[in-house]
C-alpha positions in Angstrom: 342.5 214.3 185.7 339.9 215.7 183.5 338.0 213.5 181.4 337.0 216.0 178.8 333.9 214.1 177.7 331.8 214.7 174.8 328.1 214.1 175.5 325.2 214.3 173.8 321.3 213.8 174.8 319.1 211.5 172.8 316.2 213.7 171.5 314.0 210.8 171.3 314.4 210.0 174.8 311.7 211.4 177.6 308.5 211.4 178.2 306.0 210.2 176.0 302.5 212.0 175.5 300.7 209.8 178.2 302.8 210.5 180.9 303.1 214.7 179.5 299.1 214.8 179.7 298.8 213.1 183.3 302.1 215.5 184.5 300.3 218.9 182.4 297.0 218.0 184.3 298.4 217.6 187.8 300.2 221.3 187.2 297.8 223.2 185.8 295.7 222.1 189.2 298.8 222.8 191.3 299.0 226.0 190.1 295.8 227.2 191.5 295.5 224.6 194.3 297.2 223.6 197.2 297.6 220.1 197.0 296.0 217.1 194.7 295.2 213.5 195.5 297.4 211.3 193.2 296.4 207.1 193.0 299.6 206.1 193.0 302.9 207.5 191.7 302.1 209.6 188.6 305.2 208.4 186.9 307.5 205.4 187.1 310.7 207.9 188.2 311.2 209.2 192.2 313.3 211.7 190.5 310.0 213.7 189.1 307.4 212.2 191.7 309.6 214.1 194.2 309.4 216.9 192.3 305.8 217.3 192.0 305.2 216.5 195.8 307.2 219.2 196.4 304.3 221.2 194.8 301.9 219.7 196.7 300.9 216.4 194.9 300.2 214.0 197.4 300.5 210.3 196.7 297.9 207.5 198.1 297.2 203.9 197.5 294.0 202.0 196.7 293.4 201.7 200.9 293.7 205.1 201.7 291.3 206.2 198.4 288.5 204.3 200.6 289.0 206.8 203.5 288.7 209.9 200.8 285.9 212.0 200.4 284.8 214.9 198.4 288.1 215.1 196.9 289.9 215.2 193.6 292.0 212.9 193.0 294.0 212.5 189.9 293.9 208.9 187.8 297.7 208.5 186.3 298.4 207.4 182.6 298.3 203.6 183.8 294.3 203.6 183.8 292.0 201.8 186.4 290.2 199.4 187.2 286.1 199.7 187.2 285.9 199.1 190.9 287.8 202.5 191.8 285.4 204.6 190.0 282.4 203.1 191.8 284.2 203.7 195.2 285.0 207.4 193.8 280.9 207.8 193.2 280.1 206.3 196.2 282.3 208.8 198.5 281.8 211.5 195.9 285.4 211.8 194.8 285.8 213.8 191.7 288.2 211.8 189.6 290.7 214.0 187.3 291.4 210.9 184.7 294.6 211.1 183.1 294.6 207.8 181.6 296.9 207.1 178.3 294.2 207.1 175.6 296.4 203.6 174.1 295.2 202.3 177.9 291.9 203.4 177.8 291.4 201.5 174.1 293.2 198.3 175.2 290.8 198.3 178.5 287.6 198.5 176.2 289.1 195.9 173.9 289.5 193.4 176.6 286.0 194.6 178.1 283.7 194.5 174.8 285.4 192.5 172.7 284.9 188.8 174.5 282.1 186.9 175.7 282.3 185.9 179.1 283.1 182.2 178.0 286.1 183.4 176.8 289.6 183.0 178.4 291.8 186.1 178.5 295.7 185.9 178.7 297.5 189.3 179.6 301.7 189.2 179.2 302.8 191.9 181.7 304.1 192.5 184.9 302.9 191.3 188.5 301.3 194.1 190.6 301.5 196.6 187.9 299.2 199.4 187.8 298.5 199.2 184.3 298.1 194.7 184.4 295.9 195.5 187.7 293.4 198.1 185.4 293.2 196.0 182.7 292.8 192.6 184.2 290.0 194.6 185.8 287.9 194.7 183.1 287.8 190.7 183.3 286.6 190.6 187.0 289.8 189.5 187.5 289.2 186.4 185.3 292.4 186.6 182.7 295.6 185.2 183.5 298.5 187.4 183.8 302.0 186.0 183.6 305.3 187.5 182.7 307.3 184.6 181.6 306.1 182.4 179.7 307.4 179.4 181.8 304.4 180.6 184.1 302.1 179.2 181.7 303.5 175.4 182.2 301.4 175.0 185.4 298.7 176.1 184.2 295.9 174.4 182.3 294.8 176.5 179.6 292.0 175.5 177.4 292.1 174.9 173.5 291.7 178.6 172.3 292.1 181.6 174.1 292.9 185.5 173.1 296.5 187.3 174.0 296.9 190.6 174.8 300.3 192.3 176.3 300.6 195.1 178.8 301.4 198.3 176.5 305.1 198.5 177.7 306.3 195.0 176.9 308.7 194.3 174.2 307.2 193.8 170.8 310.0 190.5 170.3 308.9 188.9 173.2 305.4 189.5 172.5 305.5 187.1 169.3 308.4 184.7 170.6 305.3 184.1 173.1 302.8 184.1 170.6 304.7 181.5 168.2 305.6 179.4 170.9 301.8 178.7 172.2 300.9 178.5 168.6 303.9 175.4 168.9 302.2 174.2 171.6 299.2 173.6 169.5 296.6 176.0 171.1 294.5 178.1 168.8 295.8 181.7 170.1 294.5 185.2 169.0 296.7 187.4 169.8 296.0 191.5 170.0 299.7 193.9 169.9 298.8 196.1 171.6 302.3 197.2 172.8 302.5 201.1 172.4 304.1 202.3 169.4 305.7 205.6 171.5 307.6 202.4 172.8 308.4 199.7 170.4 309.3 202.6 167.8 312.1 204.2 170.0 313.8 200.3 169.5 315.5 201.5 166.3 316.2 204.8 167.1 317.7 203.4 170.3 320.0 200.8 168.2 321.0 203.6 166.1 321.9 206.2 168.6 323.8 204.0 171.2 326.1 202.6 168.5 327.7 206.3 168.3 329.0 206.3 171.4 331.8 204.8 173.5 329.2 204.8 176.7 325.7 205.1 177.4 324.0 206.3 180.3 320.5 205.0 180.4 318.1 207.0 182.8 314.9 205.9 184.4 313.2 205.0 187.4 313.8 201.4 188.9 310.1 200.6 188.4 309.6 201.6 185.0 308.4 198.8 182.7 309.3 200.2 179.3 312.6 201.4 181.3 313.8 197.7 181.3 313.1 197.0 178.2 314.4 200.0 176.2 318.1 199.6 178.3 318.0 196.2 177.3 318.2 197.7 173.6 320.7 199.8 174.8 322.7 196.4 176.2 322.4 194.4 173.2 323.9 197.1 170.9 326.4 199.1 173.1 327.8 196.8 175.6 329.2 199.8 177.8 326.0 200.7 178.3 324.6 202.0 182.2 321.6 202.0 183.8 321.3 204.7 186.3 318.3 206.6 188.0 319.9 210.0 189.4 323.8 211.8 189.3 324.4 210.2 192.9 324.8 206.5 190.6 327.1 207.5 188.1 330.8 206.0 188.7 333.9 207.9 187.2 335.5 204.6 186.5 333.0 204.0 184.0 334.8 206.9 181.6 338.2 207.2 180.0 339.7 210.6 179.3 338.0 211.8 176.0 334.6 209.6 176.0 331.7 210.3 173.4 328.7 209.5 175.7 325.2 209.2 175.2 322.4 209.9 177.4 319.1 208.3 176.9 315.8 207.7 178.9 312.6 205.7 179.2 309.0 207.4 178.3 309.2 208.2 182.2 312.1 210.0 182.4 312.0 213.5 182.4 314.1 216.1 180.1 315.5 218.1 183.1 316.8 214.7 184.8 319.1 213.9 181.7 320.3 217.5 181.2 321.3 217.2 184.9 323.0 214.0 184.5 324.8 215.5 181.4 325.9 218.3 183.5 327.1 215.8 186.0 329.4 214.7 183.5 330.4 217.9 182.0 332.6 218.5 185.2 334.5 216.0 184.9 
């Protein structure tokens, strides 16, 4: 049977301008080198970290940066945390620093703008390269918890300052904000939730509400990935979250289907137009 599907590629979707400076960087070098030192994946999508390898990126974590010397090594959009640029002077590393400039601000913010007296709570994720940087600058001192039931066990004082990892959803961000206000603490909170994020939230609504089915593409580890297919969800309940072709099900489609393809800031262009070709054989 063939499905005959019409489908059609959000133009919206892809990467955003973080994750196209850290990927333009880590070429350009590739081009002329044989191989670069990456801190971690350069992207949230296995998809386009395969990809690069493939070129010669090669991917290490924190423990085997110690071991590293007199090497370049490249700094992803997620930003760092102080300590790893005094290891990369100490073992003369020559750090290639990719990090998002809305990172980079938000680090100074939670760096310079506090006393030390001060308590610091960060919303994001556990273990995420970007929480890790920022709660960094705080000597590890702030509080990082992604729901806010975390927070009931813990004894915060009076007043304290929010900030939110820059992927989180702007909703939750002030559902949590209003709710420790409700709690009685005196709470000043800082969005800063990048806008290359949060603004895609209306386009998303708009665009998935055309379609009979939407594919959602992005990596598995992708913060802003969760949240933007959760738009996708809530306003197109035949909506699918898939990472590569191999995921897609046939069943999924009736014969003469308008779907929609869409992606998270980590997904790359050529990984939707394959999916889309995937389809287009049907």
């Amino acid at each position: 049977m063939k499905y005959n599907l019409a489908v059609t590629i959000d133009k919206a979707s892809g990467f955003c301008f973080g994750v196209v400076y850290a990927i333009d960087m880590a070429e350009d070098i590739l081009d002329n080198e044989d191989y670069l030192y990456c801190l971690g994946d350069i992207v949230h999508n296995d998809e386009e970290v395969k990809r690069l390898t493939d070129k010669g990126l090669r991917i290490i974590d924190h423990e085997q940066l110690k071991g590293l010397y007199k090497e370049k090594v490249l700094i992803r959009a997620h930003g760092e945390a102080p300590a790893t640029y005094e290891l990369a002077l100490q073992n003369g590393l020559t750090l290639i620093d990719a990090s998002c400039p809305v990172v980079l601000k938000l680090q100074n913010r939670i760096k310079n703008s506090h006393d030390e007296e001060e308590q610091i709570l960060i919303f994001g994720k556990h273990g995420h390269a970007e929480v890790i940087g920022l709660q960094g600058q705080t000597d590890g001192k702030a509080i990082v918890f992604q729901d806010i039931a975390e927070l009931d066990e813990v004894k915060l004082p009076q007043k304290f300052t929010l900030y939110s990892q820059t992927t989180k959803s702007t909703d939750k961000f002030y559902s949590i904000k209003e709710e420790l206000i409700g709690r009685g603490y005196d709470v000043k909170a800082n969005d800063t939730i990048c806008r290359q994020v949060s603004n895609r939230y209306g386009d998303l609504e708009k665009f998935v509400a055309e379609y009979d089915k939407i594919l959602f593409v992005s990596g598995k580890k992708s913060s802003n990935g969760k949240v933007l297919y959760d738009v996708c969800k809530k306003y197109n309940d035949n909506s699918y979250f898939i990472s590569n072709t191999e995921e897609i099900d046939k069943e999924w489609f009736s014969p003469g289907d308008k779907v929609g393809i869409c992606g998270a800031t980590s997904t790359p262009m050529w990984l939707m137009e394959q999916v889309k070709a995937e389809l287009l054989t049907y």
